[in-house]
N, C-alpha and C positions, 0 to 999 in steps of 0.2 A: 504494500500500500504506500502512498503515496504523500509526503508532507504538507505538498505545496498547495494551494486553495486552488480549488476545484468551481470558483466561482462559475456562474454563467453569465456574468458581468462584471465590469470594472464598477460601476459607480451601484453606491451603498447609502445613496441616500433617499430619502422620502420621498416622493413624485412630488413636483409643483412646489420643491423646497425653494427658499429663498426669496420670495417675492415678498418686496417691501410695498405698502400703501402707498398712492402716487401723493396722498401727504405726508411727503419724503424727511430727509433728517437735516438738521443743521449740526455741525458741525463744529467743534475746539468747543467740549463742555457744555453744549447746548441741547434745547429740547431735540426728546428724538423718540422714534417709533420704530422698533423694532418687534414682530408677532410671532416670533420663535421666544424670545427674551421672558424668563421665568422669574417668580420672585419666590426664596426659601425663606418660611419661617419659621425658627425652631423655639420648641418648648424653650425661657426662661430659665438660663442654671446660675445659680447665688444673687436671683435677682436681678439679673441682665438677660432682657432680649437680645437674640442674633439674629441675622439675616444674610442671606446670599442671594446673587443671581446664578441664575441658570439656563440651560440651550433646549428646547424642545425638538428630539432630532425623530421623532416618531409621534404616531396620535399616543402613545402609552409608556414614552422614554421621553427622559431629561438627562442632560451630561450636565457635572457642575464639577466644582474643586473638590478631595477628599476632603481636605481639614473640616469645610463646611460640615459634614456627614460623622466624620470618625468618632467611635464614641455614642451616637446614638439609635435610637432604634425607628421603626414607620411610626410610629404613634408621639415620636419627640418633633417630627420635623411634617409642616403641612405645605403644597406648593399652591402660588395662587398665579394665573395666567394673568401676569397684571397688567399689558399691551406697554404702559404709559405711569398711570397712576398705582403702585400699588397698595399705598397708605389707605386708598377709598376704600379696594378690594379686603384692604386689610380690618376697616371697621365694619366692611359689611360681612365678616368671617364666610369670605366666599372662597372658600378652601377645594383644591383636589386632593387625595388620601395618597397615602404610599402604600404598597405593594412587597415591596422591596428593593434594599437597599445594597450593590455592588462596588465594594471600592477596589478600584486597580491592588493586584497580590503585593506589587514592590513598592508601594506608599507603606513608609511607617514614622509610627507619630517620634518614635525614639531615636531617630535618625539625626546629626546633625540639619541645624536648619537650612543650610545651602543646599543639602541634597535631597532634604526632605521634599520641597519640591515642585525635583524634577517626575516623579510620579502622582504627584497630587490630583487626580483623578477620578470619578465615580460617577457610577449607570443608577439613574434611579426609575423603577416601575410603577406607575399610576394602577391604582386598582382600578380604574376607568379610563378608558379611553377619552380626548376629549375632541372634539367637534370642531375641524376645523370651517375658517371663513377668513375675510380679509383681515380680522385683526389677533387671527389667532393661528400659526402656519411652522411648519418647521426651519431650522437653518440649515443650509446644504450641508454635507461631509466631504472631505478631498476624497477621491476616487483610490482604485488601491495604485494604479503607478501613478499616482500623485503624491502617494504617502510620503517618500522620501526628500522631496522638494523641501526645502527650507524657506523660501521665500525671503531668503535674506536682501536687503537693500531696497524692500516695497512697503507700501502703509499696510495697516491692520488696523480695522475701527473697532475700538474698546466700549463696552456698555455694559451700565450698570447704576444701580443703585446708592454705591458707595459714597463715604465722604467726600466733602470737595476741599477744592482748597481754604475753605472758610473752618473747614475742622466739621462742618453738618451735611448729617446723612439725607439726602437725598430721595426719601422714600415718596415723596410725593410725583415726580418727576422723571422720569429714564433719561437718561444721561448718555450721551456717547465723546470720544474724541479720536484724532488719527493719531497714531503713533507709528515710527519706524521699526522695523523688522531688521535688528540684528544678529551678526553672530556671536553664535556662543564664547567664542574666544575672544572679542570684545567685550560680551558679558559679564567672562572670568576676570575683565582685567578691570571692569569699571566695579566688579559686585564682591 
């Protein structure tokens, strides 16, 4: 038998991935729409809420960071499809459930922190499928002979929830900005 994938196709991702609303984004920290973009809320631990964003790469799969994940169980962490707003989503406890939680085998939390990560990864399963439309849709996947591509020296638009530069988190809002695609050995020598 044979190791190598046995695909009947190169591209692994959702049909009709990637289509953004033609009210498109603005750009360097500005409002933006994105309808793959997820927002994780997890159970409260010593009294601090957390939050993440996440990818919608299936009607029943989400990819996000491990750390977000590590440590908890489906019933600690709810996802809400939040398009834009997800503080609204978030008072109207308009929650999808988890299923199950898969984190990359070579993430670990005990790992120095430069290398911890470089695996920081994790599949997460919707006990429901959810219902796509224009403001709710997957992100593409790189194909598999694209896997190897680095896209060194091109943008990459970043989204999310996160703090800004003001120190405030962002919940109301989705957020995006472009950033450069360097290399690793750049990386190594600025991080």
């Amino acid at each position: 038998s044979s190791t190598e994938c046995s695909c009947e196709t190169d591209n692994i991702s959702h049909p009709g991935c990637g289509i953004i609303p033609s009210t498109s984004t603005i750009y360097n920290g500005r409002p933006a729409s994105y309808p793959w973009m997820v927002f994780l809320f997890a159970a409260p631990e010593n009294g601090q809420q957390s939050f993440c964003g996440g990818s919608l790469i299936s009607d029943l799969q989400v990819v996000t960071a491990a750390h977000c994940v590590a440590g908890k169980t489906t019933d600690d962490v709810a996802v809400l499809l939040a398009d834009k707003n997800a503080q609204e989503k978030l008072n109207k406890m308009d929650f999808h459930f988890l299923y199950k939680i898969e984190i990359y085998p070579a993430y670990n939390l005990a790992m120095n922190h430069a290398y911890r990560y470089n695996s920081d990864i994790a599949v997460l399963t919707l006990e429901k499928p959810v219902l796509f439309s224009k403001e709710v849709n997957t992100i593409c996947l790189p194909s598999f002979s694209e896997s190897r591509e680095t896209h060194e020296g091109t943008n990459a638009t970043v989204t999310g929830w996160g703090l800004t530069e003001k120190g405030v988190a962002s919940t109301d809002q989705l957020l995006s900005v472009e950033v450069p695609i360097i290399s690793n050995t750049q990386c190594r020598k600025s991080y």
